[in-house]
N, C-alpha and C positions, 0 to 999 in steps of 0.2 A: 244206463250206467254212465256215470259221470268219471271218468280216471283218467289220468294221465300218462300213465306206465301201457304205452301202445301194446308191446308184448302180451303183459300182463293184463290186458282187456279182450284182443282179438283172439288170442292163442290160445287163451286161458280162460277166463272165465266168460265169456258171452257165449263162446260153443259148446262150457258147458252147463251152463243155465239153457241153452237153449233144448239140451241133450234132456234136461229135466223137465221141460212143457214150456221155459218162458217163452212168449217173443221179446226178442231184447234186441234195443238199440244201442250204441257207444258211443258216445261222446269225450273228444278230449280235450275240450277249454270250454266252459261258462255256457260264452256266447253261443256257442252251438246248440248245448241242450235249452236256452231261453228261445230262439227262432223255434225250435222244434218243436216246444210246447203251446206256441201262438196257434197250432196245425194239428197237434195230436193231443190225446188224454193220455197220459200217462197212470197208471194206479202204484206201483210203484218204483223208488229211484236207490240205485246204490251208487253211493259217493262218497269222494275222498276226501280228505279236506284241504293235502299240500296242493292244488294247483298252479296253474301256472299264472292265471289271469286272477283271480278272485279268489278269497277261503270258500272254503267247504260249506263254515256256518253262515256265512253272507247269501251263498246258494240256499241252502236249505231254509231261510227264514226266507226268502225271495219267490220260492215254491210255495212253500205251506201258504203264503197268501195269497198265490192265484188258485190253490186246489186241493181234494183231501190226497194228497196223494202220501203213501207210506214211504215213509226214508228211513233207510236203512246206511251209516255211517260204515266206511269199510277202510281204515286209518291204521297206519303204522304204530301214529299216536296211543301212549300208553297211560299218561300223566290223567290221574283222576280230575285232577282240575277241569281238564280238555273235555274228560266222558260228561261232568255234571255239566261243563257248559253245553254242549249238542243235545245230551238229553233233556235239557231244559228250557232252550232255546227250539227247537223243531225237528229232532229226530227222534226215530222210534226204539230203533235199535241201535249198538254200537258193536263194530266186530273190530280186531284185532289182527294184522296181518300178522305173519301169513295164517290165513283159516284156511281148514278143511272143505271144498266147494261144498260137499255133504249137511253144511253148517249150514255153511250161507243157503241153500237150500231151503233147510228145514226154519231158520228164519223167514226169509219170505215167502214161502206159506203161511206159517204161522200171523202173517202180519197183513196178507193177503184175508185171511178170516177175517179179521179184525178191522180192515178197512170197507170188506163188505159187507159186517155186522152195521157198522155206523153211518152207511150211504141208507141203511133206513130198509123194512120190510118187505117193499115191494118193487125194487129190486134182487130180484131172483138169480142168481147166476146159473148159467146156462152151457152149451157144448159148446166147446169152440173148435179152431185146427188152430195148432201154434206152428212154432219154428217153418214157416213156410210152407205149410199145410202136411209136413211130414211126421207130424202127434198128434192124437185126438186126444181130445183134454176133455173130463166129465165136469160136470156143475162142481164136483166136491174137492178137483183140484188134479184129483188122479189122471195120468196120461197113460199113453201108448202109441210105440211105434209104426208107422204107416209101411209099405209097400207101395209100391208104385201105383199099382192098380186103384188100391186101397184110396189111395191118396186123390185119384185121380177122378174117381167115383163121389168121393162124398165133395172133392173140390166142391163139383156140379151141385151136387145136392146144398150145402153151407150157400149157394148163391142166392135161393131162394129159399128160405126157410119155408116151411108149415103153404110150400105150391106143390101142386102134385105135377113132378118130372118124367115123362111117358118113356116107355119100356125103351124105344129107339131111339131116342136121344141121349139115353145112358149109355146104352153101343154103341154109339159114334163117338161119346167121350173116349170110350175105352180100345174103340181100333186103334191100332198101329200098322205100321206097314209092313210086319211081319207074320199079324197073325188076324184075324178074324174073330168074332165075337158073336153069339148068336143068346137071345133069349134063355138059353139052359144055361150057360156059360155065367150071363149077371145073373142068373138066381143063386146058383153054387156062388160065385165070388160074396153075394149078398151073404149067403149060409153060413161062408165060413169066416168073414167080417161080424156079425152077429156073435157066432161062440165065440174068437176073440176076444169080443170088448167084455163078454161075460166073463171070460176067465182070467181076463190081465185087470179087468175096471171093478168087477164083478156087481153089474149091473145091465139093464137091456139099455141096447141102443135104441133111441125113438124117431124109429124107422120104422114106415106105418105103408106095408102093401095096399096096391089098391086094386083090385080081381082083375087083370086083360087089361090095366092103363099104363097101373106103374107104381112109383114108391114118392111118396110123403115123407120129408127130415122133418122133428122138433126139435130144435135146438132147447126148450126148456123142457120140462118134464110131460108134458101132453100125451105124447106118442108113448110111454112107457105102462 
């Protein structure tokens, strides 16, 4: 997220896109989000256009030629002139301040599909952890909220995809210096991690026992 309204980025919208499944970064001059892309992929970008160092549409044409990445316009700016320019020069969407986070939301998802229709077939999306491994996000966009435990178990597992992770190396993730952990303990944790992601994702986690070793993650559909 590219904005310059400090407030209005950290307070506001980055915790609650993050509250939503993104992981999201903020950026607040230009330069910053162009180092950051030399280092990371970004798939999608929400950006202003009054900056302080460069316009909006300078940005966005400066983007779209290093990557497919979905930009989504989030401007005060109301002047149709402005919208046909952005839409026609390299964004996808245009919003209107102040929006509903709910919007902006349901935009980038929406544009989220669409950037992963066009990176081609066999690219698959897959499980991830967002917001700092505290939501588990399905292939199909859907999250949910972690727990500590929760969080702390599939960490381990997200490390190594599709390796099998033996029964006591998951209970050593999961001690603390409060409380102890014993083999019954990760299978119930396991159990009732399982009916959550059915009942908040409604779909199986592919998380794959394996008799006396331990648990196999698939991040992509395999294990399901």
């Amino acid at each position: 997220m590219l904005e310059d309204d400090a407030e209005l980025r950290e307070e506001i919208l980055v915790p609650q896109l993050r509250e939503s499944g993104f992981d999201v970064h903020g950026f607040e001059v230009a330069e910053e989000l162009y180092q950051a892309v030399e280092t990371t992929r970004f798939d999608l970008l929400v950006l202003d256009i009054n900056l302080p160092d460069v316009d909006g549409f300078t940005v966005a044409r400066t983007l779209r030629e290093k990557a497919a990445t979905g930009i989504v316009v989030l401007t005060g700016r109301r002047a149709a002139a402005d919208q046909v320019k952005g839409l026609s020069e390299a964004a996808d969407a245009w919003l209107v301040k102040p929006v509903a986070v709910e919007v902006l939301v349901a935009t980038l998802h929406s544009l989220a599909r669409r950037v992963r229709m066009g990176a081609g077939e066999n690219e698959t999306p897959q499980w991830r952890l967002a917001s700092e491994g505290w939501r588990l996000c399905a292939p199909d966009g859907r999250s949910m909220a972690l727990n500590h435990s929760e969080r702390r178990l599939l960490a381990r597992l997200f490390e190594t995809p599709g390796d099998l992770v033996a029964h006591d190396e998951l209970i050593r993730v999961l001690v603390t210096a409060v409380e102890d952990v014993d083999q019954h303990r990760l299978e119930m944790l396991i159990h009732r991690l399982r009916r959550k992601v059915a009942g908040e994702l409604g779909r199986s986690l592919p998380l794959r026992s394996v008799r006396s070793r331990g648990y196999v993650l698939f991040i992509g559909n395999e294990g399901e």
